[in-house]
PDB file of N, CA, C, O and CB in Angstrom:
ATOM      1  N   UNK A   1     -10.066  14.524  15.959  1.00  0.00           N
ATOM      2  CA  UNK A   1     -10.651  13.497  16.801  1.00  0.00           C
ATOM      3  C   UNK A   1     -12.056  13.163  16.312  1.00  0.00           C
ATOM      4  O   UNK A   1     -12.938  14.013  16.186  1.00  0.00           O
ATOM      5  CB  UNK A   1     -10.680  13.950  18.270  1.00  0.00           C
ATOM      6  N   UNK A   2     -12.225  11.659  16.003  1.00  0.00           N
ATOM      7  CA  UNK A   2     -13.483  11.539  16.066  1.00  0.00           C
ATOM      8  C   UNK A   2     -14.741  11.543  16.902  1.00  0.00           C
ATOM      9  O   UNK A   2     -14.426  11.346  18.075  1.00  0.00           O
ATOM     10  CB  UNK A   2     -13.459  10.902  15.741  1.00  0.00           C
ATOM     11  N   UNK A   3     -16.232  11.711  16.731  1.00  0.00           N
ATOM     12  CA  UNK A   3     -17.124  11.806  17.831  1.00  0.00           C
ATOM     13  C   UNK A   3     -17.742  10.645  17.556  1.00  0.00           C
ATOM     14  O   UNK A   3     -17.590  10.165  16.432  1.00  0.00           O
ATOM     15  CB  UNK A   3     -18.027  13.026  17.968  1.00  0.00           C
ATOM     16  N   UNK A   4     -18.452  10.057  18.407  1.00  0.00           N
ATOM     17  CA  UNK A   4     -19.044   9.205  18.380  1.00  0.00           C
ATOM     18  C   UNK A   4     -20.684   9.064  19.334  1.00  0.00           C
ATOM     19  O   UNK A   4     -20.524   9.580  20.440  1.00  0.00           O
ATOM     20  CB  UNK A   4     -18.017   8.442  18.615  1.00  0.00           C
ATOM     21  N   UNK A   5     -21.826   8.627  19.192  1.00  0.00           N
ATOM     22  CA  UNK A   5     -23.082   9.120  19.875  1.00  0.00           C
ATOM     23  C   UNK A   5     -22.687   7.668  20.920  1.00  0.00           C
ATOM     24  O   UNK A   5     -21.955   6.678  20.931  1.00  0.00           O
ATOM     25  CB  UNK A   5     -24.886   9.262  18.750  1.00  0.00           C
ATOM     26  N   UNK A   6     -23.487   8.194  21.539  1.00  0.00           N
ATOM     27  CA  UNK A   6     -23.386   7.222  23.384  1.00  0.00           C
ATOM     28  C   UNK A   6     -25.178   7.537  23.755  1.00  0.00           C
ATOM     29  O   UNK A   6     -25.745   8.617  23.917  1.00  0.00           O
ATOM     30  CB  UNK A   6     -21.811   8.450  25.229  1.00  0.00           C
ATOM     31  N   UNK A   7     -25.637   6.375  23.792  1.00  0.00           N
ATOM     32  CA  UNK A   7     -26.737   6.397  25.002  1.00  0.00           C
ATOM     33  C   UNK A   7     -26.520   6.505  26.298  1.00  0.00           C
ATOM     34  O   UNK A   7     -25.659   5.803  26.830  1.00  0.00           O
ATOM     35  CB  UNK A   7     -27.421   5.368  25.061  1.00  0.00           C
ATOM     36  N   UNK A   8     -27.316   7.460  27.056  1.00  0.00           N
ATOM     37  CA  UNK A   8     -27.331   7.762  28.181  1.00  0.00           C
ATOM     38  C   UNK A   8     -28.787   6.625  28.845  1.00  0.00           C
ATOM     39  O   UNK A   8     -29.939   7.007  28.639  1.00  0.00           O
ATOM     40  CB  UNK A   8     -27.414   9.495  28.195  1.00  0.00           C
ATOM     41  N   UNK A   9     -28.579   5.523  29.474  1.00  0.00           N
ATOM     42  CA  UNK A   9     -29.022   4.803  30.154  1.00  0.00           C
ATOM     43  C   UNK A   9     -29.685   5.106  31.732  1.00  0.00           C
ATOM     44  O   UNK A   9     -28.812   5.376  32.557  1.00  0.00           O
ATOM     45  CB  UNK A   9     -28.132   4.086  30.045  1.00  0.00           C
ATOM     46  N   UNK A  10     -30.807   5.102  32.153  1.00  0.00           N
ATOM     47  CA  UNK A  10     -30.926   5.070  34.072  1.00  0.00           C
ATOM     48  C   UNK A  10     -30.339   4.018  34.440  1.00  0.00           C
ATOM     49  O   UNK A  10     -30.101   2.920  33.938  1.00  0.00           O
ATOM     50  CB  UNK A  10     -32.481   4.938  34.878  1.00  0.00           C
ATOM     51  N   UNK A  11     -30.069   4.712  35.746  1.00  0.00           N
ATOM     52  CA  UNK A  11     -29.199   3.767  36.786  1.00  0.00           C
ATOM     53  C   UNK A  11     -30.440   2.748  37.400  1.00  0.00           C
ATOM     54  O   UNK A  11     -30.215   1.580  37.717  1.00  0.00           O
ATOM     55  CB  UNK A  11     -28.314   4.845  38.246  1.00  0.00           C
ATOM     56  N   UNK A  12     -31.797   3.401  37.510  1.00  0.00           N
ATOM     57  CA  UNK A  12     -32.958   2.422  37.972  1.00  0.00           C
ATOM     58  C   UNK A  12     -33.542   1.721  37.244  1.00  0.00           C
ATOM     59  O   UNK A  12     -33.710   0.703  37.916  1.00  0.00           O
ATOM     60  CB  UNK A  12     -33.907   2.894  38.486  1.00  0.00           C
ATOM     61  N   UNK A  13     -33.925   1.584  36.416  1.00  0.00           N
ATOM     62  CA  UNK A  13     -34.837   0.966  35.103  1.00  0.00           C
ATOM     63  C   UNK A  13     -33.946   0.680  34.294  1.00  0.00           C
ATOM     64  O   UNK A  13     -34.148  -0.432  33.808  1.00  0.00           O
ATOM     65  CB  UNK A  13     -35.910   1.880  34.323  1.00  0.00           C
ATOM     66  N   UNK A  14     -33.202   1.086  33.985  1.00  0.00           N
ATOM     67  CA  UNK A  14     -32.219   0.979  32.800  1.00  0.00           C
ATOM     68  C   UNK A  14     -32.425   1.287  31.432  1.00  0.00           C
ATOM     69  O   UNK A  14     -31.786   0.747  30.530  1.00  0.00           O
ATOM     70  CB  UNK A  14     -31.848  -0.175  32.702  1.00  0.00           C
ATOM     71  N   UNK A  15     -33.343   2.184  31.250  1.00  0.00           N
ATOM     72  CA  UNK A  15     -33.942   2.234  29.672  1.00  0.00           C
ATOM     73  C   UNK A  15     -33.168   3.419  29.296  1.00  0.00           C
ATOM     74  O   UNK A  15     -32.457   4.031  30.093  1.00  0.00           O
ATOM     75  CB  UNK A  15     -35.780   2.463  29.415  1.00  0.00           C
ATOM     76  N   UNK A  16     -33.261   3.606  28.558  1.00  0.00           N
ATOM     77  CA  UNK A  16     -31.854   4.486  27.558  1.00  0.00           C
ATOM     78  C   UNK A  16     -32.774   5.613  27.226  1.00  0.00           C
ATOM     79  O   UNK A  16     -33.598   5.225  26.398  1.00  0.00           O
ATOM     80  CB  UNK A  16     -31.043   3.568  25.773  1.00  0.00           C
ATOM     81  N   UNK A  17     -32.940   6.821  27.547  1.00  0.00           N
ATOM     82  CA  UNK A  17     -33.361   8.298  27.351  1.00  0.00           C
ATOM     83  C   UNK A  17     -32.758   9.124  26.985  1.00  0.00           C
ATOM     84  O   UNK A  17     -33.211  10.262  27.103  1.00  0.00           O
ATOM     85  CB  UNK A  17     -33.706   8.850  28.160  1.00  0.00           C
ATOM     86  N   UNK A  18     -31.773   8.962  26.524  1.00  0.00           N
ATOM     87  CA  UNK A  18     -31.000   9.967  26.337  1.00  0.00           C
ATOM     88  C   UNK A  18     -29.629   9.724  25.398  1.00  0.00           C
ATOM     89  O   UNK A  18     -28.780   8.873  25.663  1.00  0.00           O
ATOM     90  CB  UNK A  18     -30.726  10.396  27.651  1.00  0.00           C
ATOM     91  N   UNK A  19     -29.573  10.714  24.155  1.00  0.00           N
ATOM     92  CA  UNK A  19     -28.155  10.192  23.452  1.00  0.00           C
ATOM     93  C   UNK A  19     -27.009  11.306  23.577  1.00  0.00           C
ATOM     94  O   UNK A  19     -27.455  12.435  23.369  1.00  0.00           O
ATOM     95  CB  UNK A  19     -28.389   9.866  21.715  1.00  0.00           C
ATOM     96  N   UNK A  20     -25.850  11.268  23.823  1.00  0.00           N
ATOM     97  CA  UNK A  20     -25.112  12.499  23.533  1.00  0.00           C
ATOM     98  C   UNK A  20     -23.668  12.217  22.465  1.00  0.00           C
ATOM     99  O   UNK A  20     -23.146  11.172  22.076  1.00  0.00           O
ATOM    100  CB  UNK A  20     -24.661  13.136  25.103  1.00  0.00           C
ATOM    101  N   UNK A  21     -23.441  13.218  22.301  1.00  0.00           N
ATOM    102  CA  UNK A  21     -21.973  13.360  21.061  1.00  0.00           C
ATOM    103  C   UNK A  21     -20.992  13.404  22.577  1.00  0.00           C
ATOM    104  O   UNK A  21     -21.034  14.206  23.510  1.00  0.00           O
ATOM    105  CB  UNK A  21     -21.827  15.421  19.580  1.00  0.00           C
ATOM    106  N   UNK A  22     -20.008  12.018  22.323  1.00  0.00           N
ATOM    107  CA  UNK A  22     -18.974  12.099  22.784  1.00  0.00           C
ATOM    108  C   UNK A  22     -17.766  11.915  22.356  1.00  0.00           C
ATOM    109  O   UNK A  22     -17.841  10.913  21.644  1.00  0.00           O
ATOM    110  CB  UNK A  22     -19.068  11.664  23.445  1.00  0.00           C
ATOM    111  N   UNK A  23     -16.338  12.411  22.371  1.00  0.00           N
ATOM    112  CA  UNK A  23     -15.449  12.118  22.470  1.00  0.00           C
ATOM    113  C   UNK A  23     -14.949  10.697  22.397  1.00  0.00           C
ATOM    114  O   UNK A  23     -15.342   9.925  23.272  1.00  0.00           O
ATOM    115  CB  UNK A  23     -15.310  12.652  23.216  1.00  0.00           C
ATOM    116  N   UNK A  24     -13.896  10.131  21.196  1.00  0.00           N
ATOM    117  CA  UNK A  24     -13.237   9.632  21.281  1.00  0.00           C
ATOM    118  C   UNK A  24     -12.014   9.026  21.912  1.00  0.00           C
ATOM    119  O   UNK A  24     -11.665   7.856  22.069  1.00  0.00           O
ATOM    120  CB  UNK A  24     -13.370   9.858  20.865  1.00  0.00           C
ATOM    121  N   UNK A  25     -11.416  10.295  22.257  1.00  0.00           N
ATOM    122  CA  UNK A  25      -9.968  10.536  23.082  1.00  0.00           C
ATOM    123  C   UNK A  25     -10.020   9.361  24.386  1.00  0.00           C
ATOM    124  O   UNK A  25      -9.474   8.260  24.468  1.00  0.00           O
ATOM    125  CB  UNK A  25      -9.865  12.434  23.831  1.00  0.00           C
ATOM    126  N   UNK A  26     -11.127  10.269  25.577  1.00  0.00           N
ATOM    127  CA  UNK A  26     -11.146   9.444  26.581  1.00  0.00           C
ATOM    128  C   UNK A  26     -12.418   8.063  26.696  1.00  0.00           C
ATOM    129  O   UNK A  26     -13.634   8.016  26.886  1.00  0.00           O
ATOM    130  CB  UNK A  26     -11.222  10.465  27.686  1.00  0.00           C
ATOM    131  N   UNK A  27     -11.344   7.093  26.466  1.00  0.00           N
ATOM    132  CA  UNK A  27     -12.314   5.823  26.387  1.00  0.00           C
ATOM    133  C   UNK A  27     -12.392   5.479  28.064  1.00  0.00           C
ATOM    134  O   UNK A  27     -13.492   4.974  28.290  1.00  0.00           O
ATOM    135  CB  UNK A  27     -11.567   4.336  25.299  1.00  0.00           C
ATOM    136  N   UNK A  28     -11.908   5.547  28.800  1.00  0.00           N
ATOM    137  CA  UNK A  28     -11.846   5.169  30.349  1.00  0.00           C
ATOM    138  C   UNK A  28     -13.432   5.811  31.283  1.00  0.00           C
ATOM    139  O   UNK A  28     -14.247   5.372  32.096  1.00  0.00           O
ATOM    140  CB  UNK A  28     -10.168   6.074  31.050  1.00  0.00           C
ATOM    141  N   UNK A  29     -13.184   6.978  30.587  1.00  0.00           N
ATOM    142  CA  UNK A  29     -14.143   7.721  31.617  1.00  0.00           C
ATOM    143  C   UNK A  29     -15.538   7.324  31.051  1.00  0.00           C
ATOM    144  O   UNK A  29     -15.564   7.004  29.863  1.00  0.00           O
ATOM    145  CB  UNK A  29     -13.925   9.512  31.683  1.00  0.00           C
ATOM    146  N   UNK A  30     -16.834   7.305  31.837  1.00  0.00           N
ATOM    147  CA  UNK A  30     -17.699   7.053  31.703  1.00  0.00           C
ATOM    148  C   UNK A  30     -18.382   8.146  31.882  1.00  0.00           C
ATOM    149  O   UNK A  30     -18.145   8.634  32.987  1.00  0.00           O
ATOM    150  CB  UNK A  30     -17.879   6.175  32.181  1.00  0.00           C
ATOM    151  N   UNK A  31     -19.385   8.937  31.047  1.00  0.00           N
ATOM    152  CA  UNK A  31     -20.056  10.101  31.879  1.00  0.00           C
ATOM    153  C   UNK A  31     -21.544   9.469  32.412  1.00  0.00           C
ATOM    154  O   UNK A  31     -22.330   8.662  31.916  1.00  0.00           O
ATOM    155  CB  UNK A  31     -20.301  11.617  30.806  1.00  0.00           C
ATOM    156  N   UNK A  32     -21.527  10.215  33.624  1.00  0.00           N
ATOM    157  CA  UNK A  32     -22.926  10.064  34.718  1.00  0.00           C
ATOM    158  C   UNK A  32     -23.313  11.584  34.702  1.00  0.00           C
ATOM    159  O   UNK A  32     -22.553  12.544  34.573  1.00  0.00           O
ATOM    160  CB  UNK A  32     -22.544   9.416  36.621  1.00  0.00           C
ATOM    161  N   UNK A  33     -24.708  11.575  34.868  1.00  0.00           N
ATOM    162  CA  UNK A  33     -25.659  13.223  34.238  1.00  0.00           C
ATOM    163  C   UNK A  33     -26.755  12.791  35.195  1.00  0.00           C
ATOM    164  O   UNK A  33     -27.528  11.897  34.852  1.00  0.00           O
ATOM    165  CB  UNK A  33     -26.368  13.461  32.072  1.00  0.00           C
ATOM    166  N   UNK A  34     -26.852  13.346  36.311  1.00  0.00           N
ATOM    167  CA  UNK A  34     -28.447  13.592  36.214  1.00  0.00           C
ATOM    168  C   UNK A  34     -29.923  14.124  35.951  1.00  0.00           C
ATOM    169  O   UNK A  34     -30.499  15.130  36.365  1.00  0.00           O
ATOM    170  CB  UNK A  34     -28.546  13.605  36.584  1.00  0.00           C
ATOM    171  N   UNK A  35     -30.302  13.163  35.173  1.00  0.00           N
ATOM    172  CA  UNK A  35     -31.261  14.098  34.231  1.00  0.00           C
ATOM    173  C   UNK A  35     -32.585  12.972  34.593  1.00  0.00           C
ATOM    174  O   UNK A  35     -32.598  11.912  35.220  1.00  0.00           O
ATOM    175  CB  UNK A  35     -30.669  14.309  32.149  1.00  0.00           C
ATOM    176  N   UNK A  36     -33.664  13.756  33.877  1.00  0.00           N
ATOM    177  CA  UNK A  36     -35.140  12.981  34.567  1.00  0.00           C
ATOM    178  C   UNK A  36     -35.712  11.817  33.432  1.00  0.00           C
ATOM    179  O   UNK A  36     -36.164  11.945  32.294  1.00  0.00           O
ATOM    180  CB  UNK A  36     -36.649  14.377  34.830  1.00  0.00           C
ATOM    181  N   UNK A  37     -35.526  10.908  34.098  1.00  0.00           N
ATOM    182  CA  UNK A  37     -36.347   9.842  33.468  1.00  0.00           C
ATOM    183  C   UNK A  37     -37.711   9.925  33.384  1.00  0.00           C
ATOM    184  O   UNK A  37     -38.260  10.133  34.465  1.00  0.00           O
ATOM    185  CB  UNK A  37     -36.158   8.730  34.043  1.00  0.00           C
ATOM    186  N   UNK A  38     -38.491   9.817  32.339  1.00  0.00           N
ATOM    187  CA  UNK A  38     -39.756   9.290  32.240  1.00  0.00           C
ATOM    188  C   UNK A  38     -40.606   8.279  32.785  1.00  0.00           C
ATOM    189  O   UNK A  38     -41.733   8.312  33.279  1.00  0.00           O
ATOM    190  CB  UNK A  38     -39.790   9.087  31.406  1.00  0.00           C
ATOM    191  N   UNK A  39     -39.730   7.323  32.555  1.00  0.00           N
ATOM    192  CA  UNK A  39     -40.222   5.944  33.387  1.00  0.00           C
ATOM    193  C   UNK A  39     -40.582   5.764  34.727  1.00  0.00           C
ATOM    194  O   UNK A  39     -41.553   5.183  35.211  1.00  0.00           O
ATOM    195  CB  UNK A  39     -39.319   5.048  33.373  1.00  0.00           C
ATOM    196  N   UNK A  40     -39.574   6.398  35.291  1.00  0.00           N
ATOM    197  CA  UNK A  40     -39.579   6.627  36.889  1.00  0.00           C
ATOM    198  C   UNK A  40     -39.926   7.299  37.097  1.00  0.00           C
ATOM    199  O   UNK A  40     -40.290   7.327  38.272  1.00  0.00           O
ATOM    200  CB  UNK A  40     -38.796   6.716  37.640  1.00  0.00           C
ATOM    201  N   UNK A  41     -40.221   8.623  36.208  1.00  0.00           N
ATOM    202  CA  UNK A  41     -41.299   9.895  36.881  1.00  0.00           C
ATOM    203  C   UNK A  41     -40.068  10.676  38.131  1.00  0.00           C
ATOM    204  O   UNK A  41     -40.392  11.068  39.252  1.00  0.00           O
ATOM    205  CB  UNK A  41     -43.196   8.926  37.991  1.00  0.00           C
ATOM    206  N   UNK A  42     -38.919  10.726  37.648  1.00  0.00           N
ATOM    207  CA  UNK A  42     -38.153  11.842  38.908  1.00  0.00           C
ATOM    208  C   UNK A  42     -36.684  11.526  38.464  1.00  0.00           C
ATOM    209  O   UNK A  42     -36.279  10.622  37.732  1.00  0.00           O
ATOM    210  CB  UNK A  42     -38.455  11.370  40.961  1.00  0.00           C
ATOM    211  N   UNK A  43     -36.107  12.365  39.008  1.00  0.00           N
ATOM    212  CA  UNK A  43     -34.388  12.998  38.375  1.00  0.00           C
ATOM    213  C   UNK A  43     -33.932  11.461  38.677  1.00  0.00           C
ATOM    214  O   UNK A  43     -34.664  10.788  39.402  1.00  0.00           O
ATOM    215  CB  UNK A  43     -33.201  14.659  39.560  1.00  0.00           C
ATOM    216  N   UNK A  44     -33.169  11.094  38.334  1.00  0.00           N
ATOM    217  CA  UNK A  44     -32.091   9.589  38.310  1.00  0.00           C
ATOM    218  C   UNK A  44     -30.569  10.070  37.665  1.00  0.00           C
ATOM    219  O   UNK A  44     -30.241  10.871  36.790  1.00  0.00           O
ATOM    220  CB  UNK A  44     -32.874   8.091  37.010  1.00  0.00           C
ATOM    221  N   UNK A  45     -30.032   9.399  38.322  1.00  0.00           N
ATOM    222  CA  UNK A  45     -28.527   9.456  37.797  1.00  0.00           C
ATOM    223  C   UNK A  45     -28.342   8.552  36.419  1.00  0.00           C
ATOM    224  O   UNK A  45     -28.438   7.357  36.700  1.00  0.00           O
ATOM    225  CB  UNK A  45     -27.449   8.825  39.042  1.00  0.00           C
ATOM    226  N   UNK A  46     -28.138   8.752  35.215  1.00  0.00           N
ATOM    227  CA  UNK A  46     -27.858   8.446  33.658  1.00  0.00           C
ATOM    228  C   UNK A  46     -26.157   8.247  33.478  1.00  0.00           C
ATOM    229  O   UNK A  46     -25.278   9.077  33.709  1.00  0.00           O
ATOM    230  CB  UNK A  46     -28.472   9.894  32.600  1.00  0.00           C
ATOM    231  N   UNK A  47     -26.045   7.052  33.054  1.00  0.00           N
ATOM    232  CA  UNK A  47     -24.746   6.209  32.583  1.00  0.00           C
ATOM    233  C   UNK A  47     -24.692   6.484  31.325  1.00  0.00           C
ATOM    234  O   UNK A  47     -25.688   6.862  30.708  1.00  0.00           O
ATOM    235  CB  UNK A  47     -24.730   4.643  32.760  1.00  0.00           C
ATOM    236  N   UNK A  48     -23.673   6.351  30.850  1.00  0.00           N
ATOM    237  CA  UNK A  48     -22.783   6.358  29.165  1.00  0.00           C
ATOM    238  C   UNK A  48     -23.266   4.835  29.257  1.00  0.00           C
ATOM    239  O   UNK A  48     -23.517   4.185  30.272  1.00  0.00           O
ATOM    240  CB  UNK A  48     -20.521   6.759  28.946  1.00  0.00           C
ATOM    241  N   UNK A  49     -23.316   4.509  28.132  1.00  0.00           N
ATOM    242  CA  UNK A  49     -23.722   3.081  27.524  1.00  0.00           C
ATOM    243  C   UNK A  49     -23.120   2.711  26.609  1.00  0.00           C
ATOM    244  O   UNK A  49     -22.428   3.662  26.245  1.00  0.00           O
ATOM    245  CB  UNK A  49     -24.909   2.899  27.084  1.00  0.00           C
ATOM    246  N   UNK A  50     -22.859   1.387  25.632  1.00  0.00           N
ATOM    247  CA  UNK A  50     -22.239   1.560  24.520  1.00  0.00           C
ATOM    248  C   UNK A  50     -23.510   1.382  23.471  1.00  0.00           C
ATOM    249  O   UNK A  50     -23.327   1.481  22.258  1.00  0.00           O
ATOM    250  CB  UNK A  50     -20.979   0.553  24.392  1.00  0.00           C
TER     251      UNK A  50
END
């Protein structure tokens, strides 16, 4: 299977902080992480992006 990198985007600002190695296989699922934005200064929920 191939991997492929994905930006991890905020759900508030929308600026992209974050990259991870994902999976090919499942194209449907989207991963959501909450991890801390900079911008906003506090934890936010982070989208898969293309």
């Amino acid at each position: 299977m191939a991997v492929r990198k994905s930006a991890l985007a905020c759900s508030i600002c929308g600026s992209r902080n974050y990259s991870k190695a994902v999976n090919e296989g499942k194209k449907g699922d989207r991963l959501e992480v909450n991890k801390f934005c900079k911008y906003c200064k506090k934890h936010t929920m982070h989208k898969e992006t293309k």
